[in-house]
N, C-alpha and C positions, 0 to 999 in steps of 0.2 A: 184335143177337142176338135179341129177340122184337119180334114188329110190335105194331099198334096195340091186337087182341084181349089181350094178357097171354101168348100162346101163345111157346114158344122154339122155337126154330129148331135141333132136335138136331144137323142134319147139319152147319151155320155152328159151333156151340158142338165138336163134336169135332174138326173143322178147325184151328179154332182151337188147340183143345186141343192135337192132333200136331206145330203149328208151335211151340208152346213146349215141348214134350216135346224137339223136334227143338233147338233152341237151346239148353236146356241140356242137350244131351249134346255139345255141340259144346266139347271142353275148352279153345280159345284163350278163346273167349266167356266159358266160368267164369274163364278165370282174367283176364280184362279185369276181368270183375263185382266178383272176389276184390280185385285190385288197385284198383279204384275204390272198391272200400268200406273195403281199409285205409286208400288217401289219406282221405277220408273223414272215418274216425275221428283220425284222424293229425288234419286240420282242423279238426275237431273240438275236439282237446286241445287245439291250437295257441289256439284261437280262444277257448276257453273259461280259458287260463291268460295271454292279453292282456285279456279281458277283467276275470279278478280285480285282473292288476295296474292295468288303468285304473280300477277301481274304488277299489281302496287307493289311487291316487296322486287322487281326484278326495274321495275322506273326506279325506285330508290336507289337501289344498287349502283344501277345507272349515273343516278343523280352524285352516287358519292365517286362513283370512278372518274365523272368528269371534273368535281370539285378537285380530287388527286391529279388528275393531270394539270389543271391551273395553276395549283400549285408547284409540283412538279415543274412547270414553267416558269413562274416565278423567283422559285428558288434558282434555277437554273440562270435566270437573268440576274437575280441577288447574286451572285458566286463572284467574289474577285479571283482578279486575275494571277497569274504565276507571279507574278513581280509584288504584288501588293502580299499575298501569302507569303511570302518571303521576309518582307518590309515585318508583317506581323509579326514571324517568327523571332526573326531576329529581336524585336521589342520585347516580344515574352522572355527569351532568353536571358537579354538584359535584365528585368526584371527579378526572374530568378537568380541572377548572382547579385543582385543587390539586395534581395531577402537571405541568398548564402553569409554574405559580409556583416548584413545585419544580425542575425544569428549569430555569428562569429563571435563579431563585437558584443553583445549580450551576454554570453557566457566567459566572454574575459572582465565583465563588468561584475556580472555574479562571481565570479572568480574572487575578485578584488574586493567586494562588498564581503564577501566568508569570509577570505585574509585580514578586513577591517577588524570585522568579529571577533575572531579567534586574536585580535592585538588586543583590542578595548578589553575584551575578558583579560587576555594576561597583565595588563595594565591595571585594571580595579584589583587582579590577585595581587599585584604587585606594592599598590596602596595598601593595601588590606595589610600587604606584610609589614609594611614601611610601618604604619600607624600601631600594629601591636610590637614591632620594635621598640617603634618611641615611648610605646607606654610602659612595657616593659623595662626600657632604659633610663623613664624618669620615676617606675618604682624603686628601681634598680638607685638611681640618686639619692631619692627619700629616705631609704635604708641607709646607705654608706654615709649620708647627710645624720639621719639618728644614731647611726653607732659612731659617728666623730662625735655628737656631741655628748656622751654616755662616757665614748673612751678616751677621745680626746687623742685620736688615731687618724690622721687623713693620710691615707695609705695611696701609695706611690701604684698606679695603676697600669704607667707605659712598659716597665722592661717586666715581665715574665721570665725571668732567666733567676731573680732574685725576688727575696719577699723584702721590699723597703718602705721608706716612710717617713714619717715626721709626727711627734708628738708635742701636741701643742698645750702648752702653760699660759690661761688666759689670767689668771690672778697675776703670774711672775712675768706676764708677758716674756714667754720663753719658748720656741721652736728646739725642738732635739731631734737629728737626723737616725735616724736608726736603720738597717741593710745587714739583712742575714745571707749565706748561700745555703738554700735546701741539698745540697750533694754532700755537704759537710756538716749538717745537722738535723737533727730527725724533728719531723712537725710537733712534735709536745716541746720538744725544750725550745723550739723556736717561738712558741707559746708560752709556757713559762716565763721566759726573759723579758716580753715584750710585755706580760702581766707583773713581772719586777719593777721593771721600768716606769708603769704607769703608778706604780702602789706610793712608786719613791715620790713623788709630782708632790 
């Protein structure tokens, strides 16, 4: 618009001038311009309210690295020393072989408490046996008791080698020893005899 003297060029400068006269009377172009300056401002807000929030979430941020470090510091000044982590160790150590022992102990107690068990059971089996012996042993009497008094036989029950005994005469008050050997005589006639014997009473 002016050459190299400083002088302007009137007739380039109102040229000019008519061409911009002429485009904004052209109303698509305002209302281009109109619209590109709302988006604009529009980008503007946009840009300016990410940016506030990148700024409060970058102070946070902030805020939590400095809290980490205080801690970080803290903990750092919490920390015992080599001698003391030592002292610990050794305590927890301890500790562990006396929950090993315990443990130990425990399952030789359980141990002991089974072995109880399994006594006390053989012990009730063992009652159990005892008590149907005896009863066994005192029907076992009550018979041998009703066949003396029927036969009048109280039969010699120690030696097994012999069939012996005593017949008892309670009118003649009279005892008769009587002793067979089963290898010299066959069980009828050792029945027989003994059936002689009582008939003769």
């Amino acid at each position: 618009m002016g050459d190299s003297s400083g002088k302007i060029d009137v007739d380039k400068l109102i040229s000019y001038s008519d061409d911009l006269v002429a485009v904004l009377k052209e109303k698509r172009d305002i209302n281009i311009l109109t619209q590109c300056l709302d988006k604009s401002k529009a980008l503007r807000s946009s840009c300016d309210a990410e940016f506030n929030e990148a700024r409060t979430l970058l102070e946070d941020h902030q805020k939590k690295i400095d809290e980490c470090k205080q801690k970080t510091e803290k903990a750092k000044l919490e920390v015992p020393a080599d001698a003391e982590l030592d002292l610990l160790q050794k305590e927890l150590d301890a500790e562990h072989e006396k929950e090993r022992l315990l443990m130990e102990e425990l399952r030789v107690i359980n141990n002991e408490i089974n072995d109880l068990g399994r006594q006390r059971i053989s012990v009730e089996e063992h009652k159990q046996a005892l008590k149907k012996l005896e009863q066994e042993e005192l029907r076992a009497q009550r018979k041998l008791s009703m066949y003396a008094s029927v036969t009048n036989i109280i039969p010699n029950l120690d030696d097994h080698s012999k069939i012996s005994g005593h017949i008892v005469d309670r009118d003649k008050k009279m005892v008769e020893k009587f002793e067979f050997d089963p290898t010299n005589m066959a069980a009828f006639d050792i029945c027989q005899s003994i059936w002689k014997m009582i008939n003769m009473r």
